[in-house]
Backbone as CSV, one residue per row, in Angstrom:
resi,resn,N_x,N_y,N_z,CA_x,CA_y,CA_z,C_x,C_y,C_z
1,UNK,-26.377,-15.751,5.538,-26.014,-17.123,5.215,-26.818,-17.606,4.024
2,UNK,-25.941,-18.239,3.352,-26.806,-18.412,1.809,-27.841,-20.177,2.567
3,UNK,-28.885,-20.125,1.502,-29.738,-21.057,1.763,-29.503,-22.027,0.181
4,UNK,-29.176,-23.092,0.866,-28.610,-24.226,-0.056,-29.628,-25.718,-0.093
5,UNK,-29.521,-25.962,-1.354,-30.265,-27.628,-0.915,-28.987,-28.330,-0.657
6,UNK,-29.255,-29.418,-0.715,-28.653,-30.360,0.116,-27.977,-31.160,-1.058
7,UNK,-26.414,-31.362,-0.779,-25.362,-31.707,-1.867,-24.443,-32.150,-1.342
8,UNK,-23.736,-33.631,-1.993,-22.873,-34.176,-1.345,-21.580,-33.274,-1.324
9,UNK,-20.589,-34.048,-0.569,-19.163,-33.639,0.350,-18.876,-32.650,-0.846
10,UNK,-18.458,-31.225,0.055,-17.320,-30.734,-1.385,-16.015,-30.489,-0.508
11,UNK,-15.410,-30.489,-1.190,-13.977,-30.548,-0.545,-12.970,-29.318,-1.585
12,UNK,-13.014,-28.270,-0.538,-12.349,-26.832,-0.811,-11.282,-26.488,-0.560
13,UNK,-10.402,-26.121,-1.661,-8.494,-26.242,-1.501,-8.471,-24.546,-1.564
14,UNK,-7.322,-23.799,-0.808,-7.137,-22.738,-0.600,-5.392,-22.714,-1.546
15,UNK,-5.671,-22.214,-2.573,-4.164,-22.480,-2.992,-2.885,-21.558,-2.569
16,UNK,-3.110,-20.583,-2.412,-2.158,-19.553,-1.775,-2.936,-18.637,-1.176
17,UNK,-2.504,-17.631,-0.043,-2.885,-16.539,0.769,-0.996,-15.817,0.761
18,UNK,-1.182,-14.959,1.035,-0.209,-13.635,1.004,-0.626,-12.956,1.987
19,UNK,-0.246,-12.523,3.405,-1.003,-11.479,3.598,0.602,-10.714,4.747
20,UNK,0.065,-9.537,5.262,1.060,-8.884,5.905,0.595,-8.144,7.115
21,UNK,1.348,-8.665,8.161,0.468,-7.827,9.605,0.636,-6.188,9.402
22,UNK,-0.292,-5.232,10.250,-0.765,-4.105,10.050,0.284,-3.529,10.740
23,UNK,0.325,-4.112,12.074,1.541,-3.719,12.629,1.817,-4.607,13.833
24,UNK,3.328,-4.830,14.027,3.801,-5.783,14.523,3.401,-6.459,16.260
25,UNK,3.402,-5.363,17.071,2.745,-5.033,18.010,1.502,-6.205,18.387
26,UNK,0.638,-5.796,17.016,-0.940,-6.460,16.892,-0.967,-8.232,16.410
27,UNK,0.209,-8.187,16.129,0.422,-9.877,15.822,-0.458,-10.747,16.115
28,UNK,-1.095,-11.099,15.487,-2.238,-12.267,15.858,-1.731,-13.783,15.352
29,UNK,-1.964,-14.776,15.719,-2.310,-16.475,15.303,-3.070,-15.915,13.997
30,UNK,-2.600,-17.167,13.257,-2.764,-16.980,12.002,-4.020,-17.672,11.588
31,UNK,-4.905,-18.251,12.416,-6.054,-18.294,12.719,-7.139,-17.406,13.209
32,UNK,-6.376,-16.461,13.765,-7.620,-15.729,14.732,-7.991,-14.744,13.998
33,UNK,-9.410,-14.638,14.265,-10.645,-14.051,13.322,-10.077,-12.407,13.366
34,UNK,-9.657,-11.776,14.455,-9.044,-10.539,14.807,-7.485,-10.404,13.992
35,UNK,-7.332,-10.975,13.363,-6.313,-10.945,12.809,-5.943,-9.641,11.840
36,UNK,-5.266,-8.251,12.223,-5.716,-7.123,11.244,-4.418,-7.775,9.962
37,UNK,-4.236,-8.322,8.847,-3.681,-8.250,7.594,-4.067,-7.857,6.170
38,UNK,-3.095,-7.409,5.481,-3.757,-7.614,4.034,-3.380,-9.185,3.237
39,UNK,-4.198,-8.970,2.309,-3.826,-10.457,1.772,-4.674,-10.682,0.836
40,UNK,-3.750,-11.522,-0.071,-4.534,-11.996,-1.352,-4.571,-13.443,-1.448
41,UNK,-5.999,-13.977,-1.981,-5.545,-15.685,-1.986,-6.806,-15.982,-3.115
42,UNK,-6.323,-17.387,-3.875,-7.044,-18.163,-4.545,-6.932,-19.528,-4.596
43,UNK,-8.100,-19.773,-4.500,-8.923,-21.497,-4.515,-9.602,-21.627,-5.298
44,UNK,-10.342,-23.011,-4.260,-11.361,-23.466,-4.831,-12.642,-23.870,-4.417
45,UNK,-14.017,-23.482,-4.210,-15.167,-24.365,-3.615,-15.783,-24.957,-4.233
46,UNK,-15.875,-26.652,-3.893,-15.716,-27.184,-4.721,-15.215,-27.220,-6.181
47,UNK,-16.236,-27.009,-7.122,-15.048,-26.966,-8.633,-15.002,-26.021,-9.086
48,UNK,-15.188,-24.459,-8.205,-15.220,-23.292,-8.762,-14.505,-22.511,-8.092
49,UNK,-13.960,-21.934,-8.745,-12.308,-21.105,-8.684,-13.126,-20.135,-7.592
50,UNK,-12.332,-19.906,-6.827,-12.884,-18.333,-5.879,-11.348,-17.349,-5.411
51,UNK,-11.379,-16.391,-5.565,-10.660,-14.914,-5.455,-10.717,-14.128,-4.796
52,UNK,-9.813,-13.829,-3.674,-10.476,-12.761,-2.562,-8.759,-11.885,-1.799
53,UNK,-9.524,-11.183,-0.774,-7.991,-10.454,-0.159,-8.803,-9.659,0.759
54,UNK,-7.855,-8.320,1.208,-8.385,-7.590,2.414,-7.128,-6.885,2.732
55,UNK,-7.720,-5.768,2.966,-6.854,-4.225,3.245,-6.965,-4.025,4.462
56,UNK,-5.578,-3.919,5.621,-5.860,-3.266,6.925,-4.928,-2.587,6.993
57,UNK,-5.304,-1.460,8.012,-4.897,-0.240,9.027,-4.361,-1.232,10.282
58,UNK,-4.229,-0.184,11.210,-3.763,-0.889,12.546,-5.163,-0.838,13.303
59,UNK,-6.055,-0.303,12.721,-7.311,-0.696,13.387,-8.627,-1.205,12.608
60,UNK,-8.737,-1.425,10.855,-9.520,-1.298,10.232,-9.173,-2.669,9.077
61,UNK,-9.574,-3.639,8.641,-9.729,-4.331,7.769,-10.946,-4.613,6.707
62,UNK,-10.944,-4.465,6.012,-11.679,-4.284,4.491,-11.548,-5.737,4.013
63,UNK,-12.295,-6.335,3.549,-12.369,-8.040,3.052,-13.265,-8.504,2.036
64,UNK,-13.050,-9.460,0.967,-14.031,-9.453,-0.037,-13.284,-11.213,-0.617
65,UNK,-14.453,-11.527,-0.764,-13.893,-12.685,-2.432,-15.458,-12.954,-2.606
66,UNK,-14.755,-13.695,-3.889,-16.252,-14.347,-5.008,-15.745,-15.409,-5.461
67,UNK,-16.811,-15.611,-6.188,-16.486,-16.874,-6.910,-16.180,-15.939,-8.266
68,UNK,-16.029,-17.400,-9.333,-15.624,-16.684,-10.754,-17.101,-16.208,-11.758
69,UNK,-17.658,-16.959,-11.168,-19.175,-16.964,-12.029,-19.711,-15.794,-11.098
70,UNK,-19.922,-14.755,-10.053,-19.858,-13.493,-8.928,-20.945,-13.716,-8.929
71,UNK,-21.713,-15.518,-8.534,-23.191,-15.289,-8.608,-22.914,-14.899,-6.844
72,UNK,-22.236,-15.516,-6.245,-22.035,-15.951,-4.475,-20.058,-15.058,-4.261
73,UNK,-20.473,-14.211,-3.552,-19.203,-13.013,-3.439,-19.722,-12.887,-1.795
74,UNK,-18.812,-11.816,-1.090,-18.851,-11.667,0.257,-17.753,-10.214,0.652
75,UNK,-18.454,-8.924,1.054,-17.473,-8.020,1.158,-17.886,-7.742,2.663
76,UNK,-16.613,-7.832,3.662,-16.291,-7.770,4.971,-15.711,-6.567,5.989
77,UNK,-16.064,-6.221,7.040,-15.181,-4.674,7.239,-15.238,-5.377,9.053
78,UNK,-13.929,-4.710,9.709,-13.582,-5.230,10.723,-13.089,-3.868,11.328
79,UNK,-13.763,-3.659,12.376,-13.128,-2.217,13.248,-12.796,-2.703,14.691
80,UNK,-11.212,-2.587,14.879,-10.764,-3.411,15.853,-10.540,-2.186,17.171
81,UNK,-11.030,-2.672,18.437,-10.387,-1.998,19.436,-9.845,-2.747,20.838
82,UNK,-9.183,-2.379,21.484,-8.819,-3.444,22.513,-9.583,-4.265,23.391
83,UNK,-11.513,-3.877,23.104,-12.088,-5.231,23.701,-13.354,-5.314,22.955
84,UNK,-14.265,-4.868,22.551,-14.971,-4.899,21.749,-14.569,-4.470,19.665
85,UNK,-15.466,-5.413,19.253,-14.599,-5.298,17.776,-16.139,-5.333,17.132
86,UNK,-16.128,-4.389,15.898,-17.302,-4.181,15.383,-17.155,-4.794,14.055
87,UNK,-18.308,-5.600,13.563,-17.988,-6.457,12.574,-19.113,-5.718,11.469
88,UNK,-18.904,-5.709,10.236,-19.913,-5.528,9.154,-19.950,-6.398,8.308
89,UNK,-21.141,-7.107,7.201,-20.499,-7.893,6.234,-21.695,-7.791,5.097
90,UNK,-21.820,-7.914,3.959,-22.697,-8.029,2.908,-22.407,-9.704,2.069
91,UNK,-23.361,-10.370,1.974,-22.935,-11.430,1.377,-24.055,-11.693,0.420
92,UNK,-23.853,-11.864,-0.455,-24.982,-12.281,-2.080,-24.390,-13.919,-2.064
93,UNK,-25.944,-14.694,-2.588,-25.705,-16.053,-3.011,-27.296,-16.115,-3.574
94,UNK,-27.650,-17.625,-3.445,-28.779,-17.876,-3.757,-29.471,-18.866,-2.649
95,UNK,-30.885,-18.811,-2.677,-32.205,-18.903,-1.600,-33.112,-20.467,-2.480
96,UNK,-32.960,-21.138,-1.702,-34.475,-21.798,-2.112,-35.783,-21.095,-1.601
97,UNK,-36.547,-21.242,-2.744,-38.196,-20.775,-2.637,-38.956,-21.307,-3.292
98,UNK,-40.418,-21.283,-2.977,-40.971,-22.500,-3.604,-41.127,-22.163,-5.280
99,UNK,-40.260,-21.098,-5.949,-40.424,-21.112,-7.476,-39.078,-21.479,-7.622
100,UNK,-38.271,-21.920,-7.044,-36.874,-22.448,-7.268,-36.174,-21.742,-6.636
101,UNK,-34.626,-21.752,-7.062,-33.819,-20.887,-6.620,-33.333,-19.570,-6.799
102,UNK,-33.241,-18.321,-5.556,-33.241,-17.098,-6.075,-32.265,-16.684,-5.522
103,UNK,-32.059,-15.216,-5.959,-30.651,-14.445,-5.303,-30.950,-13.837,-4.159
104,UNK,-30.014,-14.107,-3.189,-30.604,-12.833,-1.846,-29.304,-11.708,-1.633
105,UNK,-29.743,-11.221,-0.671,-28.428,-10.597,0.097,-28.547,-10.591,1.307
106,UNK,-27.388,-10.348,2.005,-27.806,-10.979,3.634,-26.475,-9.439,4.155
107,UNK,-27.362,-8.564,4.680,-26.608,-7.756,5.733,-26.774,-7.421,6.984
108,UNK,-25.438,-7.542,7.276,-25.386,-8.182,8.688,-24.058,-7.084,9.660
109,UNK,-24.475,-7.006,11.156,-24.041,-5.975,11.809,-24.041,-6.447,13.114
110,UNK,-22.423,-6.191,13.525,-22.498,-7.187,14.926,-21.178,-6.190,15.928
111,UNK,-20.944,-7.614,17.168,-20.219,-6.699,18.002,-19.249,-8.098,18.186
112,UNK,-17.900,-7.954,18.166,-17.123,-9.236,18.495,-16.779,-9.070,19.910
113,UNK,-16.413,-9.939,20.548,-15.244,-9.566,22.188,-14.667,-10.765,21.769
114,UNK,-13.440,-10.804,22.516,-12.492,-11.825,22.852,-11.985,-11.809,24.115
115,UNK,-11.965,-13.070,24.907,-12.336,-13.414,25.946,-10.705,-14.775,25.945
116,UNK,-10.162,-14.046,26.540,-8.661,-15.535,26.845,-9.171,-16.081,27.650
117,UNK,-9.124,-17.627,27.431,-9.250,-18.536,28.386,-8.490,-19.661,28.589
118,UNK,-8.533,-20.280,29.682,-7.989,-21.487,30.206,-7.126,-22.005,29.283
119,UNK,-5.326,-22.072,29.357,-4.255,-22.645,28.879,-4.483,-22.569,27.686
120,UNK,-4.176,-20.740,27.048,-4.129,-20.358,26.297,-5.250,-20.049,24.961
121,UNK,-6.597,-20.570,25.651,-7.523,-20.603,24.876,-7.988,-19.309,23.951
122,UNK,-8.484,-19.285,23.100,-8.951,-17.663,22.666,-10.575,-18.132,22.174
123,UNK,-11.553,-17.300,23.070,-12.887,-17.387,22.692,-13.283,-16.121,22.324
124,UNK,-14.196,-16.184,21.227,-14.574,-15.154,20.960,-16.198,-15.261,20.370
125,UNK,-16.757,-14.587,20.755,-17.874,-14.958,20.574,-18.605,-12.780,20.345
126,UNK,-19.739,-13.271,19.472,-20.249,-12.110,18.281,-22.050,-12.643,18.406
127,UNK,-22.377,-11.035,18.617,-24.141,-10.660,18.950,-24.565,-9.749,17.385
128,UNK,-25.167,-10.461,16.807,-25.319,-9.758,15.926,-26.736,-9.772,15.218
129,UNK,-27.091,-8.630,14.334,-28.597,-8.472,13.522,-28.593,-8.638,11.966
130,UNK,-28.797,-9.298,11.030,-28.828,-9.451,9.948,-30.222,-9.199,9.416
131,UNK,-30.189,-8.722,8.081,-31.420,-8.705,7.321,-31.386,-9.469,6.147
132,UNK,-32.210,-10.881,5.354,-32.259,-10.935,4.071,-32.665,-10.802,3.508
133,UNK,-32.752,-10.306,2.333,-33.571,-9.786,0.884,-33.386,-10.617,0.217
134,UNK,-34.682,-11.744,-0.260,-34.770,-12.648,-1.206,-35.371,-12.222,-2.079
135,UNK,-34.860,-12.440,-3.940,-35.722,-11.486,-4.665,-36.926,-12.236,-4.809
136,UNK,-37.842,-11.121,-5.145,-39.254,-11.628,-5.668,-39.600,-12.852,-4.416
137,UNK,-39.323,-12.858,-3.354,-40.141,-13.614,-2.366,-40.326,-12.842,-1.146
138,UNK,-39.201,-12.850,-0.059,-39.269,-12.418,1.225,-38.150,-11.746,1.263
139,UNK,-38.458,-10.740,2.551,-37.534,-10.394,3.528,-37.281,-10.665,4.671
140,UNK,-36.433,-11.122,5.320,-36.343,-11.489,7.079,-35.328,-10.846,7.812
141,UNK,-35.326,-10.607,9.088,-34.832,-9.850,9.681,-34.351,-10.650,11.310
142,UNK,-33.321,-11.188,11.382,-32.780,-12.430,12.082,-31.543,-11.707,13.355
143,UNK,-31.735,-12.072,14.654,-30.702,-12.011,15.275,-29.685,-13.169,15.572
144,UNK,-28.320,-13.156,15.619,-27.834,-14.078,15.460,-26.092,-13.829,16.682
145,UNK,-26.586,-15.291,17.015,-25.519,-15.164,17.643,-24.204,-16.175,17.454
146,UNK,-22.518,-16.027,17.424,-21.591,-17.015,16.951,-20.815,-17.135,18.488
147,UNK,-19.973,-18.110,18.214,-18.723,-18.561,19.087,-17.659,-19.075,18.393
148,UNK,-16.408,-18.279,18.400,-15.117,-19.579,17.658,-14.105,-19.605,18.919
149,UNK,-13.924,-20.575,18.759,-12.729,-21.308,19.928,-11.603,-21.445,19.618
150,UNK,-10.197,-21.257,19.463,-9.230,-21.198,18.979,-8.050,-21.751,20.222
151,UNK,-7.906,-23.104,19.887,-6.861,-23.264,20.907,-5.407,-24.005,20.288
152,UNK,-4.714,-23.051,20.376,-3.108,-24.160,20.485,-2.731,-25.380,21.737
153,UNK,-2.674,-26.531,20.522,-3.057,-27.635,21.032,-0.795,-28.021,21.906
154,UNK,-0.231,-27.558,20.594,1.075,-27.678,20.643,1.673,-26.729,20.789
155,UNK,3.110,-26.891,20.185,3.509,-25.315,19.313,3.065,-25.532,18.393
156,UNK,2.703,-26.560,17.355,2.662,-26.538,16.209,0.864,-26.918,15.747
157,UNK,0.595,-27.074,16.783,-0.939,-27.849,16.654,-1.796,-27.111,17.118
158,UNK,-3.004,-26.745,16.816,-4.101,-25.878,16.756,-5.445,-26.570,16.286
159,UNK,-6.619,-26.155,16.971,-8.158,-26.684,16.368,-8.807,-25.569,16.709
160,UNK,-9.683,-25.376,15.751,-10.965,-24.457,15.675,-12.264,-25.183,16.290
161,UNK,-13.416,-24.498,16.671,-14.725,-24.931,16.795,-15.268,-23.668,16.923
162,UNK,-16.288,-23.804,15.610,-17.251,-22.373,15.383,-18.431,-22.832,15.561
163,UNK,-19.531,-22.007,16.442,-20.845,-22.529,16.210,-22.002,-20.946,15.870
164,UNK,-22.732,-21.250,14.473,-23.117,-19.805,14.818,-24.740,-20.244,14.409
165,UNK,-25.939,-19.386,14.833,-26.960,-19.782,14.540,-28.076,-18.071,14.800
166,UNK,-28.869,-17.937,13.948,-29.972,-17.215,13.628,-31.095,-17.465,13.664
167,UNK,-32.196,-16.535,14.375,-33.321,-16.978,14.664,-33.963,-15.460,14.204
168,UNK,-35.542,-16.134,13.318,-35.948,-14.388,12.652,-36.401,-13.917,14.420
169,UNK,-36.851,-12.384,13.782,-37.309,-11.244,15.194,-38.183,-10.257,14.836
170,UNK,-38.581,-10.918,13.264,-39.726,-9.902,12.688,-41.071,-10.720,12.223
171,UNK,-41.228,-11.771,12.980,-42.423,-12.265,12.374,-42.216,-14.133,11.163
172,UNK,-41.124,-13.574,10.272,-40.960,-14.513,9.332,-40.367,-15.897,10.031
173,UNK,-40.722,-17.132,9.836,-40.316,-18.633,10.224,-39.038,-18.792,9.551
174,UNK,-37.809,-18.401,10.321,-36.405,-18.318,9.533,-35.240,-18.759,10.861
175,UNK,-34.549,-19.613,10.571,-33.336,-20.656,11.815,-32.439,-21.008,10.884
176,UNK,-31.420,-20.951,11.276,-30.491,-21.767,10.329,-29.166,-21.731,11.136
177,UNK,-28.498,-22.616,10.882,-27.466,-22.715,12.386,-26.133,-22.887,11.144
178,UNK,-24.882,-22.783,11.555,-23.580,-23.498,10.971,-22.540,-23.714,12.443
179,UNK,-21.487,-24.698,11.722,-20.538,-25.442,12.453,-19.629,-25.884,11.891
180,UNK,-18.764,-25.763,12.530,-17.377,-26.823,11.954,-16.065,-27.168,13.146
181,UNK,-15.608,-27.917,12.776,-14.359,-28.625,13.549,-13.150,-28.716,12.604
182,UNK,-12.190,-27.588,13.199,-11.103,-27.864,12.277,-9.794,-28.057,12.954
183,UNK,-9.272,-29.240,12.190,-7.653,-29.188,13.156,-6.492,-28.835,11.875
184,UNK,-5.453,-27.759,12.533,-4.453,-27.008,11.874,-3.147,-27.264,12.348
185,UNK,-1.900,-27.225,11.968,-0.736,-27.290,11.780,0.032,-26.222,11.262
186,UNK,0.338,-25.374,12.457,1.427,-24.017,11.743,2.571,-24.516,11.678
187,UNK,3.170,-24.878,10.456,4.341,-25.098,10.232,5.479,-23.589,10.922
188,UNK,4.989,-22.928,10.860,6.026,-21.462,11.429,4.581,-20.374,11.835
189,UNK,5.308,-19.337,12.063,4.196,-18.182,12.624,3.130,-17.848,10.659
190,UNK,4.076,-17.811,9.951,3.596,-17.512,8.958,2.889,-18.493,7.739
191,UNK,2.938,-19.725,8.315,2.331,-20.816,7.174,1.966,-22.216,8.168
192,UNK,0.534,-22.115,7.681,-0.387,-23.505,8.559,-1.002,-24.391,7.268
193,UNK,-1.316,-25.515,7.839,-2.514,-26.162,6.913,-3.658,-26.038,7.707
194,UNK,-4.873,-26.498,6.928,-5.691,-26.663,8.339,-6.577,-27.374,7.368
195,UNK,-7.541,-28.588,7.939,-8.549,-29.553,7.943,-9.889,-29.175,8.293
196,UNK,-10.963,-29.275,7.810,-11.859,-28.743,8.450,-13.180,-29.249,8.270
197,UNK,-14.443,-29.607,9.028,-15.473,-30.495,8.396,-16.478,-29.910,8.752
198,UNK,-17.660,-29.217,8.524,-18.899,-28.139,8.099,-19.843,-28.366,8.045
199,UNK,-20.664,-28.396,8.474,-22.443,-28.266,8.283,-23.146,-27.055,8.712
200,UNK,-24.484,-27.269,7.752,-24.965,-26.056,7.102,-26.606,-26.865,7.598
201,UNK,-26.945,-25.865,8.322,-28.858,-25.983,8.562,-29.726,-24.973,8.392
202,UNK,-30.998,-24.942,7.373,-31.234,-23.666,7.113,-32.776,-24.145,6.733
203,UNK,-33.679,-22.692,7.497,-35.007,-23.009,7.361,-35.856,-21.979,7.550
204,UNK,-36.558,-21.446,6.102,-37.136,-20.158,5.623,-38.769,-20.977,5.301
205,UNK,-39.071,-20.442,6.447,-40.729,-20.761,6.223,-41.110,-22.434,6.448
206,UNK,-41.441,-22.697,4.846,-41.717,-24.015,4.754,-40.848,-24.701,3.968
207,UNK,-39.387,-24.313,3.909,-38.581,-25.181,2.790,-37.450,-25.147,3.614
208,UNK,-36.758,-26.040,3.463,-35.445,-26.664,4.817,-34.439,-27.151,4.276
209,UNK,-33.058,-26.982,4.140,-32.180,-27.660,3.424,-30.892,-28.056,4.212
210,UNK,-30.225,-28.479,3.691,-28.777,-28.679,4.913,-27.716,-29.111,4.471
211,UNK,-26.303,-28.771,4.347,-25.203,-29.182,3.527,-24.157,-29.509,4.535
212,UNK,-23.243,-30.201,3.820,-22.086,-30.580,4.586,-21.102,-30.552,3.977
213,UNK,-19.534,-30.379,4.273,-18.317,-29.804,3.364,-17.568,-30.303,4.327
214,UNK,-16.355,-30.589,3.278,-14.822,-31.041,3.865,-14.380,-29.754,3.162
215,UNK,-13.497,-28.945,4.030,-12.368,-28.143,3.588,-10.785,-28.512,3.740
216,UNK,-10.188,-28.533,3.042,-8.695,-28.484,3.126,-8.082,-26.661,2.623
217,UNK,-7.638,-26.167,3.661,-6.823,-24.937,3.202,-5.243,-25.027,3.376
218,UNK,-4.545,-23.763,2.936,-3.182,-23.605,2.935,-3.435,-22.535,3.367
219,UNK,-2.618,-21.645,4.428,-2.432,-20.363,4.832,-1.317,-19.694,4.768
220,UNK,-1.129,-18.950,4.623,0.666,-18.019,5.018,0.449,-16.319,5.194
221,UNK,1.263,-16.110,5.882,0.911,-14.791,6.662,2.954,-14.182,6.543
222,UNK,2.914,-13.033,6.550,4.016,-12.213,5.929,3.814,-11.099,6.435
């Protein structure tokens, strides 16, 4: 998780996604994190263009975007099986430290399950170990655990709630939690909007920062 100071609302438009199920069988909500597709899409966070997509098998998804400036990029790998799902991810951004701001990388290695619940609910919740490499300062080494909630509210109505948070396990003073609440609208199986509102808590040693974001996306699935 990148470490950010603290910056008013940005509000992030998803302008198109493309993507195509792996195989039909595996059909997922066009929300759900297990979702095996390929797909290409471009936006925006806040005022900077970002570019991304993802290659799947009927058991394997490959995932990546950046921004345009490739200071903050993210490449993703998803190995799906019928109850445990193995997640990988590499993500580069930048770190506050007390000489300013630096580049890290954050890799990270986990285990997903999904868990149906109560009138159609889908929980899924992920145990995972990350390491970050901040240059020229620290390294930390964090276990971390998430939850996303995925419930169809309608036919047409849907809300998210993600909560994920990290605590170091090697010594270094490192916490940082994220969240969001999002409510969505699948116009059909293959095209939703979705709303979404974000906070960001993050705390490496002795420097602490915390952000907050409005997202607006567009989705479509093929």
């Amino acid at each position: 998780m990148s470490m950010q100071v603290t910056k008013p609302l940005v509000c992030s438009l998803l302008l198109s996604t493309f993507s195509v199920p792996a195989l039909a069988e595996q059909y997922r909500h066009i929300a759900d994190p297990l979702n095996l597709s390929d797909s290409l899409y471009v936006g925006f966070d806040g005022d900077v263009l970002k570019v991304g997509g993802s290659l799947a098998t009927s058991h394997q998804k490959f995932s990546g975007n950046t921004n345009t400036g490739g200071d903050k990029w993210h490449l993703g790998y998803l190995y799906s099986t019928n109850q445990w799902h193995l997640r990988a991810s590499i993500d580069h951004g930048k770190t506050d430290t007390p000489d300013g701001r630096s580049s890290h990388y954050q890799y990270q290695l986990g285990l997903m399950y999904e868990h149906k619940g109560w009138l159609n609910t889908q929980v899924f919740t992920e145990l995972a170990v990350n390491h970050l490499a901040v240059k020229s300062y620290t390294d930390s080494t964090a276990a971390n655990a998430s939850m996303t909630v995925l419930k169809p509210i309608t036919e047409h109505w849907y809300s998210e709630l993600y909560a994920s948070a990290n605590a170091g396990i090697d010594g270094i003073e490192r916490f940082d939690a994220r969240g969001w609440l999002a409510m969505g609208y699948q116009v059909n199986p293959q095209w939703s909007w979705v709303i979404r509102y974000q906070y960001d808590w993050e705390k490496l040693e002795n420097i602490e920062s915390n952000d907050t974001q409005w997202v607006f996306a567009v989705r479509s699935q093929f």
